[in-house]
C-alpha positions as CSV (number, residue, x, y, z in Angstrom):
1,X,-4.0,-41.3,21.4
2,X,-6.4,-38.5,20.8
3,X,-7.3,-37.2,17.5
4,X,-6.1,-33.7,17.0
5,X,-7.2,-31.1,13.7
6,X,-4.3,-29.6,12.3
7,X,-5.1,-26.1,13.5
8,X,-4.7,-27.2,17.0
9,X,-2.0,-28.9,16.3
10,X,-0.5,-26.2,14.7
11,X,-1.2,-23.9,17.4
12,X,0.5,-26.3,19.8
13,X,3.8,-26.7,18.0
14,X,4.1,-22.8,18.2
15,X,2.3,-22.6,21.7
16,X,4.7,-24.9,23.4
17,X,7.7,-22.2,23.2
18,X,5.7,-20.3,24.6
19,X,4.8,-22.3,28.5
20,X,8.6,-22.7,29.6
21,X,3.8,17.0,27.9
22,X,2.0,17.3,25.5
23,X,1.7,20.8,23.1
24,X,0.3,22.2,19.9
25,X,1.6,22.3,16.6
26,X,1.8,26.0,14.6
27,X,0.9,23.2,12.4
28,X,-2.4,22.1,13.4
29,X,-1.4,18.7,13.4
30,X,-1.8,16.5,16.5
31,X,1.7,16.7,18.2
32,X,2.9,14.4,21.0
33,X,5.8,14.9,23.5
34,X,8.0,11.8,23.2
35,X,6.6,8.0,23.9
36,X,8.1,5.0,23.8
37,X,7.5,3.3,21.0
38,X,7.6,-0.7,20.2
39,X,6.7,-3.0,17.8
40,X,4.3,-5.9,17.6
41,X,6.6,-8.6,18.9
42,X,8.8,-5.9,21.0
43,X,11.7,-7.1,19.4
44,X,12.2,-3.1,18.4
45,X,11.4,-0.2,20.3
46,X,12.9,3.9,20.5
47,X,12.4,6.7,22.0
48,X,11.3,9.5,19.4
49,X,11.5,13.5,19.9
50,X,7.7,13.1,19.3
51,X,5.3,11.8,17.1
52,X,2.9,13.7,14.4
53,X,-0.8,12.2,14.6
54,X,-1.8,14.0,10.7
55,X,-5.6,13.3,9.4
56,X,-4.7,15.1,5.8
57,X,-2.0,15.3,3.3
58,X,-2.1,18.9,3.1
59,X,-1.3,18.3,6.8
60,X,1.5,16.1,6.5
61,X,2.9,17.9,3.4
62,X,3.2,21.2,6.1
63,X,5.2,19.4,8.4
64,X,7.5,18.0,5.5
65,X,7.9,21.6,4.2
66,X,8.7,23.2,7.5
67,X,10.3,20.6,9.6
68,X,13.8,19.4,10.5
69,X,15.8,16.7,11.1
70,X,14.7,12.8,10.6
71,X,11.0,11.9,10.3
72,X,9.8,7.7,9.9
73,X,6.2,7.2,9.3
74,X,4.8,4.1,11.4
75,X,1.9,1.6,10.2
76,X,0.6,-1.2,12.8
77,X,4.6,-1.8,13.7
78,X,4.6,-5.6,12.8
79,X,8.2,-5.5,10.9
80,X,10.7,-6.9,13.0
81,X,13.3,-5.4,11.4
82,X,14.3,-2.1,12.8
83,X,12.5,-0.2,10.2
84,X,11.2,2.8,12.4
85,X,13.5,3.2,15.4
86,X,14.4,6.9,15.5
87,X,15.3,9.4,18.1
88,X,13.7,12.0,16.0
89,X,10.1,12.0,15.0
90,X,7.4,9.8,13.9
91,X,4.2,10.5,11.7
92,X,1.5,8.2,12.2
93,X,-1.1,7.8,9.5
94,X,-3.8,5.8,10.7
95,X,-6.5,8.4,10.0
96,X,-5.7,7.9,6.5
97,X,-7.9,5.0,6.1
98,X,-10.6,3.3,4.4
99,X,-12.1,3.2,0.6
100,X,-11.9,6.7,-0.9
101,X,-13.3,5.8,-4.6
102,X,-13.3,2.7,-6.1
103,X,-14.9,1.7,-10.2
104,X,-17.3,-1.2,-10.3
105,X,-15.9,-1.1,-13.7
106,X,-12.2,-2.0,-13.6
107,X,-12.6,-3.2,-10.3
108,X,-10.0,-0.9,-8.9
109,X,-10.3,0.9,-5.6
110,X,-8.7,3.5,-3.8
111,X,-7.7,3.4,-0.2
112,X,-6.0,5.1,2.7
113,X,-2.8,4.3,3.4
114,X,-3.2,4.0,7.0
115,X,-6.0,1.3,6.5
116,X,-5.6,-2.4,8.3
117,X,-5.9,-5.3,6.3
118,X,-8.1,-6.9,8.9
119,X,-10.8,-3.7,8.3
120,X,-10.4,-4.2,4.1
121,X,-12.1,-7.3,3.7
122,X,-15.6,-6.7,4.3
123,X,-15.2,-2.6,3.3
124,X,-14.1,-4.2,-0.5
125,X,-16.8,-7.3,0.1
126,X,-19.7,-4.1,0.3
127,X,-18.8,-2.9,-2.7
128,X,-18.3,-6.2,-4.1
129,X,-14.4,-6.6,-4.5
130,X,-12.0,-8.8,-3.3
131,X,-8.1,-8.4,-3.1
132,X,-6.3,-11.0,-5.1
133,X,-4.5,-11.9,-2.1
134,X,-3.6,-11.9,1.4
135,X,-0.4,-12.1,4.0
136,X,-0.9,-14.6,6.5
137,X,-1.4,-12.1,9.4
138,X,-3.6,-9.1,8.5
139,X,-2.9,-6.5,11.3
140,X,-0.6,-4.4,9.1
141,X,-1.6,-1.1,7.1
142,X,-1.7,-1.1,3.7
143,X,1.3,1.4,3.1
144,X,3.0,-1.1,5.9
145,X,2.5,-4.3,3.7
146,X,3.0,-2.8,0.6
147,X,6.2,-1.3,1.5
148,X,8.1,-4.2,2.6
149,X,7.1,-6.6,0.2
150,X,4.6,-8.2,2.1
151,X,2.6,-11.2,0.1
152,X,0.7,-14.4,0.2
153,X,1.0,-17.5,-1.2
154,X,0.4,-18.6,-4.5
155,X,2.9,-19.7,-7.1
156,X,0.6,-17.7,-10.3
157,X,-0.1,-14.8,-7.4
158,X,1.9,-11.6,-7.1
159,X,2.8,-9.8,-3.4
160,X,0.2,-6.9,-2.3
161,X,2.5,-4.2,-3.5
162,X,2.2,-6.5,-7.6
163,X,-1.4,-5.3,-7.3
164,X,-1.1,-1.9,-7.0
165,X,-1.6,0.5,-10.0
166,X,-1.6,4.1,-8.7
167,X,-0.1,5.7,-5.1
168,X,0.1,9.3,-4.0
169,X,3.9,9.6,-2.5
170,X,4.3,12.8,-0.1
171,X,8.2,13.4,-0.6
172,X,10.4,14.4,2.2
173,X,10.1,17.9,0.8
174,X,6.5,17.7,0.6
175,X,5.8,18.0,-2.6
176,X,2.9,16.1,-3.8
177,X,3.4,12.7,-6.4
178,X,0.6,10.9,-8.0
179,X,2.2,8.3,-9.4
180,X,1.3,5.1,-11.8
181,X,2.0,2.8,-14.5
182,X,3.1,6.0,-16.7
183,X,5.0,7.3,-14.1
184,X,8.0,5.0,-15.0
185,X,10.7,4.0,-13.0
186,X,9.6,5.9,-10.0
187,X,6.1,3.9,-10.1
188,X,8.3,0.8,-9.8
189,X,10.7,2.0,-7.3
190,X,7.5,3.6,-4.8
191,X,5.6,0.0,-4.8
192,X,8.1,-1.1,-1.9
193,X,10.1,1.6,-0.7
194,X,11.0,0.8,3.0
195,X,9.6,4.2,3.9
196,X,13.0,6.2,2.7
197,X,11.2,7.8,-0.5
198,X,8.6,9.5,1.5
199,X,5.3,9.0,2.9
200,X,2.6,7.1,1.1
201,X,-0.8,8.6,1.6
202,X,-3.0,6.6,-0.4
203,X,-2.4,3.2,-2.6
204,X,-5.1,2.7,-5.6
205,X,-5.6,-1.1,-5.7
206,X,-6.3,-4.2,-8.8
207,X,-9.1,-5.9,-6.9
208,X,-11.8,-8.2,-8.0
209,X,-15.2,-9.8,-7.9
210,X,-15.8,-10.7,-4.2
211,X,-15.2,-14.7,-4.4
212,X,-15.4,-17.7,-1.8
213,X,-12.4,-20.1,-1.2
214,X,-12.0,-24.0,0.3
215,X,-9.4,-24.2,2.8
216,X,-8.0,-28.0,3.4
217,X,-5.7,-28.7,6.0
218,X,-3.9,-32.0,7.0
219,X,-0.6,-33.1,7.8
220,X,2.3,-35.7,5.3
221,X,5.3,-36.3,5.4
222,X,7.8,-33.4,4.7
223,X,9.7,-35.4,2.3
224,X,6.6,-36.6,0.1
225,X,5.6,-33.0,-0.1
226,X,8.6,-31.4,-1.3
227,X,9.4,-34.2,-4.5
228,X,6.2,-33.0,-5.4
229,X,5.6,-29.0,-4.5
230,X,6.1,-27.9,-7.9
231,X,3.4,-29.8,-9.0
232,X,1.1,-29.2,-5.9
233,X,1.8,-25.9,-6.0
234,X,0.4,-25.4,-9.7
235,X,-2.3,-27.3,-8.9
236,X,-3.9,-25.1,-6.5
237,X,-4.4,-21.7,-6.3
238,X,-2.7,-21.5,-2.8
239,X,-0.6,-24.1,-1.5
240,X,1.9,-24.0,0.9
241,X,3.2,-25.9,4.3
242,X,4.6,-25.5,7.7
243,X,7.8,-28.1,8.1
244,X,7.7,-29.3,11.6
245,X,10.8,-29.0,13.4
246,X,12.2,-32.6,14.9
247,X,9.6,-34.1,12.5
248,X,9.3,-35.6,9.0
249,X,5.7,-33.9,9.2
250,X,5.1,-30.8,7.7
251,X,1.3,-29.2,8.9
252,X,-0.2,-28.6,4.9
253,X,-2.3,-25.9,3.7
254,X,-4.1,-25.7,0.2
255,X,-6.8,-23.1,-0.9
256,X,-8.7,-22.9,-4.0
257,X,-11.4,-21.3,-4.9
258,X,-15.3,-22.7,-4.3
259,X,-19.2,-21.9,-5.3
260,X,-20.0,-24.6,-2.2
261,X,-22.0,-23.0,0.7
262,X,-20.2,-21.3,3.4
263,X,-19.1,-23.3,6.8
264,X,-17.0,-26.2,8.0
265,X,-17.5,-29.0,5.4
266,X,-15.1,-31.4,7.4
267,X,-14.9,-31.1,11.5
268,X,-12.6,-32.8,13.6
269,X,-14.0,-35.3,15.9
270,X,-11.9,-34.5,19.4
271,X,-10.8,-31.1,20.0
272,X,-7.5,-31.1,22.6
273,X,-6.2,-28.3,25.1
274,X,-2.7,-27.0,25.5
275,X,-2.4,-29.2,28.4
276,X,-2.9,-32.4,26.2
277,X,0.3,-31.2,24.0
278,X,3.2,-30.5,26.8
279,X,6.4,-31.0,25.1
280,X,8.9,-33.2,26.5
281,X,11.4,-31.5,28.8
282,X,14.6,-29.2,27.9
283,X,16.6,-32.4,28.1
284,X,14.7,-34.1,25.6
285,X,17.2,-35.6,22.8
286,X,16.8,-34.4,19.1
287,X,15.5,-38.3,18.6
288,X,13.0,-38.4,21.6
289,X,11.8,-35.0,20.4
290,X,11.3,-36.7,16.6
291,X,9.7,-39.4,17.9
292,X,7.4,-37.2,19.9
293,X,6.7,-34.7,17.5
294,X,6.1,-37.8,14.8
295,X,3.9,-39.9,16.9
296,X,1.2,-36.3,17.3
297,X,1.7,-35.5,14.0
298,X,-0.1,-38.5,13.1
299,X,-2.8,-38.4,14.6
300,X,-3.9,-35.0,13.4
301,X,-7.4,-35.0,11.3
302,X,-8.3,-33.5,8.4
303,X,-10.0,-29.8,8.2
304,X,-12.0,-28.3,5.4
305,X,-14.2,-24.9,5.5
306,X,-15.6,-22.3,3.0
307,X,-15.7,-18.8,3.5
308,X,-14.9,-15.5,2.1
309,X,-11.4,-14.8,0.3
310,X,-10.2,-12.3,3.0
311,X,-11.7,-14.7,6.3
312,X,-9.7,-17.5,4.9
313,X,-6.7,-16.3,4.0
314,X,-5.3,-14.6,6.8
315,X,-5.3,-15.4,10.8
316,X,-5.2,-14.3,13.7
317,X,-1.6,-15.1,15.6
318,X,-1.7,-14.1,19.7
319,X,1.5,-15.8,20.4
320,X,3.6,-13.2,19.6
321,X,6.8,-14.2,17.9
322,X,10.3,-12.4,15.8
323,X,10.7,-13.6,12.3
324,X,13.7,-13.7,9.8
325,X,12.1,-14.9,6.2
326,X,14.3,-15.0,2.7
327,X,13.0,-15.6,-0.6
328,X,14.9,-18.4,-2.6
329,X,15.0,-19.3,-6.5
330,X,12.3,-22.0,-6.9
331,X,14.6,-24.7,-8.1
332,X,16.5,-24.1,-4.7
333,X,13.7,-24.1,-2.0
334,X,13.4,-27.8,-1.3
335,X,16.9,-28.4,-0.1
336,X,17.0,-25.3,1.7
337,X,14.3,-26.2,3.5
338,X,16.0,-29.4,4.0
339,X,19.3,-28.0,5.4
340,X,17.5,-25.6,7.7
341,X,16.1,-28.9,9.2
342,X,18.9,-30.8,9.1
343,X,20.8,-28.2,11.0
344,X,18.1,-27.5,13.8
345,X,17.9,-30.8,14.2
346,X,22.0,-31.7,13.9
347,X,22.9,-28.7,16.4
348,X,20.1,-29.7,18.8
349,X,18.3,-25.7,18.8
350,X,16.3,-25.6,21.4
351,X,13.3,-24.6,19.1
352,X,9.1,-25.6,18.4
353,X,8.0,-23.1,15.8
354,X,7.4,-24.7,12.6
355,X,9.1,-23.4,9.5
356,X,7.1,-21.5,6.5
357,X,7.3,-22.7,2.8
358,X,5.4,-21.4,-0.1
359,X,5.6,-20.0,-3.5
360,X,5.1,-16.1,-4.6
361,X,4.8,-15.5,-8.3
362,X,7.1,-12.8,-10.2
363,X,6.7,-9.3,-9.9
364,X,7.6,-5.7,-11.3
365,X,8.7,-3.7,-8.3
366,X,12.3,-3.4,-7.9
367,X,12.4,-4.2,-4.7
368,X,10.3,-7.4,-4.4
369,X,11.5,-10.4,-3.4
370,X,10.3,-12.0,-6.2
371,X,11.4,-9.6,-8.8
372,X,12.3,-10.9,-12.0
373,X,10.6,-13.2,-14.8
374,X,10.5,-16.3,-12.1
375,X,8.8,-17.3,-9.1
376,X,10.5,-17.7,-5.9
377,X,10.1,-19.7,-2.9
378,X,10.2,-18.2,0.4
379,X,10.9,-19.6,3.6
380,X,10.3,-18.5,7.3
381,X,12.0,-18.9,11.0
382,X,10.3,-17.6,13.9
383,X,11.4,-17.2,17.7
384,X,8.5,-16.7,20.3
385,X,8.7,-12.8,21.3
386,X,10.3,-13.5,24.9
387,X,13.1,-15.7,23.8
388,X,16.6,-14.2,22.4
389,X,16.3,-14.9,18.5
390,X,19.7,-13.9,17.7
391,X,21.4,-17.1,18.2
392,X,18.9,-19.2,16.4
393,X,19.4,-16.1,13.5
394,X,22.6,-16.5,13.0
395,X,22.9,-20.1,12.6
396,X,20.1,-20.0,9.8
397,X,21.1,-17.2,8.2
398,X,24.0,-17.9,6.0
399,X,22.2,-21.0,4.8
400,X,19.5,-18.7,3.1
401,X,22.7,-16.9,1.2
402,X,23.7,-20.2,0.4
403,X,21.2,-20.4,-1.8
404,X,21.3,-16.9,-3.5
405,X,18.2,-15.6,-0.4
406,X,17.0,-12.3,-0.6
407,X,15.5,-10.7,2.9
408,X,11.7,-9.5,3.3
409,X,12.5,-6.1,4.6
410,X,10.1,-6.1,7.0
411,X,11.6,-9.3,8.9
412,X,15.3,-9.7,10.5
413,X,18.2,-10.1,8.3
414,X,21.9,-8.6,8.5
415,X,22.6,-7.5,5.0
416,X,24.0,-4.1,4.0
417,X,24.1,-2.2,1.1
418,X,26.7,-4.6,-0.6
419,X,24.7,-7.9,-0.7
420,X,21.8,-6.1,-1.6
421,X,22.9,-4.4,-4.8
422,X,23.7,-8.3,-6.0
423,X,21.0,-9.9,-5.2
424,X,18.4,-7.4,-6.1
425,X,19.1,-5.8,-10.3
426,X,17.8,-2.9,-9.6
427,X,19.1,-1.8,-6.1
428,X,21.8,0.7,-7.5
429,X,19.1,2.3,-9.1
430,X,16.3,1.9,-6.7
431,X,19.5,4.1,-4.0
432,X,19.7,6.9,-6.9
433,X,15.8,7.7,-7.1
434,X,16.0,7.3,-2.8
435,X,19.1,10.2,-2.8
436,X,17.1,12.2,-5.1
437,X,14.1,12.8,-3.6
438,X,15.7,12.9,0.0
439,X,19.1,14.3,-0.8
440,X,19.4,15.0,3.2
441,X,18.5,12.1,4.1
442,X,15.3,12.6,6.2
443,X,13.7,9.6,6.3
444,X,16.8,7.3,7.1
445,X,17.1,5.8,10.5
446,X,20.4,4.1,11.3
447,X,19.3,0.6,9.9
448,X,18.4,1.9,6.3
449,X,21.2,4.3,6.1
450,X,23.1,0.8,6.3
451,X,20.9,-0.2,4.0
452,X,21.6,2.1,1.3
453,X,25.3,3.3,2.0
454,X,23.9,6.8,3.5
């Protein structure tokens, strides 16, 4: 049997779902007549009124001022959750991008909102800073990833939104907020705000020295890993793996960071295509497909590269996919994972994508799904794009309550206002500040005025 590197490997346990008129605004801002809009994975899509194009605050605080009726602002639309859908307007804020200031000093820079991860990297890496941290897929916007939560891995490592110390919020009056550490409550509320306090314009960032990482990749036995992720996960500065479904393989991932030279230190010996990795057919058994999916998992090689923080820790995913993700209490995570298997494997779902599991250290903003004095664990399902997720959903779901789960807010989930408030401490609070500055309730689409009884 061929020798395959995890990557490919990886790839292939996620690839095999997948064979099988327009006017001027009084304004000045760029109006559009309505267009369909859609997300990444096309899981969610609307039909606005129209969409506002702004290139300046002053711009978007006009439109704020003088408009009606609901307003969502969009990033790169890679939430699956229904975030933006909205049969009245959008405001896009993609010209609000790039590195406005930045202190060589503190190491703190300041940076559109509208900017894409993917564009960050080697903007911070000329001025020689780094982010802490990245997500796993860097095609969001800043204000997008900050505002749902969006992190990395690492158990000692906060989300995006732990890192940021100043934010200018537009409100849904228009009124102007710089915002910080002094600013209080607020400050902690605005870090991840779903887009229902207003419209953040720019996001002042914690960075640091530009720094190079050593990526290792191999795949062991899901049980081995899991007695032992506490300690594996302290041990490196990312650490984290992808539980193969119909496997006792999980696909492992650890980071940490390196003064070697840049390039691939280990290479595989055999590269393999997508035609070497056809999975059995539809009537495959749960135990043929173990078998199967044990029998390639062992034969994957080992990988190892250095690079650049930013070109190692986030990827580039074409296969496009839905995702529901929940964060569990640290001391819960391994048998979660282990009943999310179980029952995939018990029920016979007809599914190839791997699972997520990784560690996200404790964080200030009320919202987080790591708030609190703890770390959590956080744990992933996907669904290729073109399959129905819902069923697959639904069976999972209740096993991440189970285990006291809290929901990223930019992936699936079916909580309401209810669960929220007990599993986040400062939700009640977090729905006060929200009624406050949006008192008519602007920036609430159907899905968050579930979300905060509106």
């Amino acid at each position: 049997m061929k020798k395959l590197n995890r990557r490919s490997f990886l790839s292939s346990s996620i690839k095999t779902a997948m064979v099988g008129a327009a006017a001027s605004s009084p304004l000045g801002a760029a109006f559009a007549q309505s267009t369909r809009w859609s997300n990444w994975s096309g899981g969610q899509t609307c039909q606005p009124a129209g969409r506002y194009d702004i290139s300046s605050e002053d711009q978007l605080s006009d439109i704020l001022k003088t408009t009606r009726g609901v307003i969502r602002p969009i990033g790169s639309g890679h939430s699956f959750s229904p975030l933006v859908p909205t049969d009245g307007h959008l405001v896009v804020i993609d010209q609000l991008s790039g590195i406005l200031d930045h202190d060589p000093d503190t190491l703190r820079a300041t940076i559109g909102a509208g900017s894409r991860l993917g564009d960050l990297g080697s903007q911070l890496e000329a001025i020689g800073q780094g982010m802490f941290n990245l997500p796993d897929i860097d095609r969001q916007t800043l204000a997008g990833a900050t505002a749902t939560g969006t992190h990395g891995t690492g158990v000692e490592l906060q989300s995006l939104s732990g890192y940021i110390t100043g934010l200018r919020l537009v409100t849904p009056s228009g009124e102007v907020l710089d915002l910080d550490e002094s600013s209080g409550d607020l400050f902690d509320a605005a870090r991840v705000n779903i887009g229902a306090l207003g419209v953040i314009t720019r996001i002042e960032m914690q960075n640091r020295k530009t720094y190079k990482l050593k990526k290792r990749e191999w795949t062991a036995p899901t049980e081995d890993i899991l007695a032992n992720f506490d300690e594996l996960a302290a041990s490196h500065r990312h650490f984290e793996i992808f539980p193969l479904v119909y496997s006792d393989y999980s696909s492992v991932l650890q980071i940490d960071e390196s003064i070697e030279p840049i390039g691939q230190t280990i290479i595989p010996s055999v590269e393999t295509s997508l035609a070497d990795l056809r999975p059995l057919g539809v009537n495959a058994t749960p135990a043929e497909k173990l078998a199967r999916n044990n029998a390639r998992a062992q034969t994957v090689e080992v990988t190892e590269a250095v690079d650049l923080s930013y070109k190692l820790l986030t990827n580039l995913r074409n296969n496009r996919f839905n995702e529901m993700e929940y964060s569990v209490p640290i001391e819960a995570g391994a048998d979660c994972v282990r009943e999310i298997l179980k029952t995939i494997y018990d029920q016979g779902i007809d599914v190839d994508f791997p699972l997520e599991y990784r560690y996200v250290g404790a964080e200030d903003p009320w919202l987080s799904m790591a708030y609190g004095d703890h770390p959590h664990a956080t744990i992933s399902i996907h669904r290729t794009a073109f399959e129905d997720y819902q069923p697959y959903f639904d069976i999972i779901e209740p096993i991440f309550w189970k285990y006291g789960g809290r929901p990223h807010w930019g992936k699936l989930h079916s909580l309401g206002h209810r669960e929220l408030a007990q599993l986040y401490p400062r939700y009640r609070d977090f729905m006060g500040i929200r009624e406050s500055l949006d008192p008519d309730g602007r920036m609430l689409n159907p899905h968050l005025r579930r979300l905060f009884n509106a």
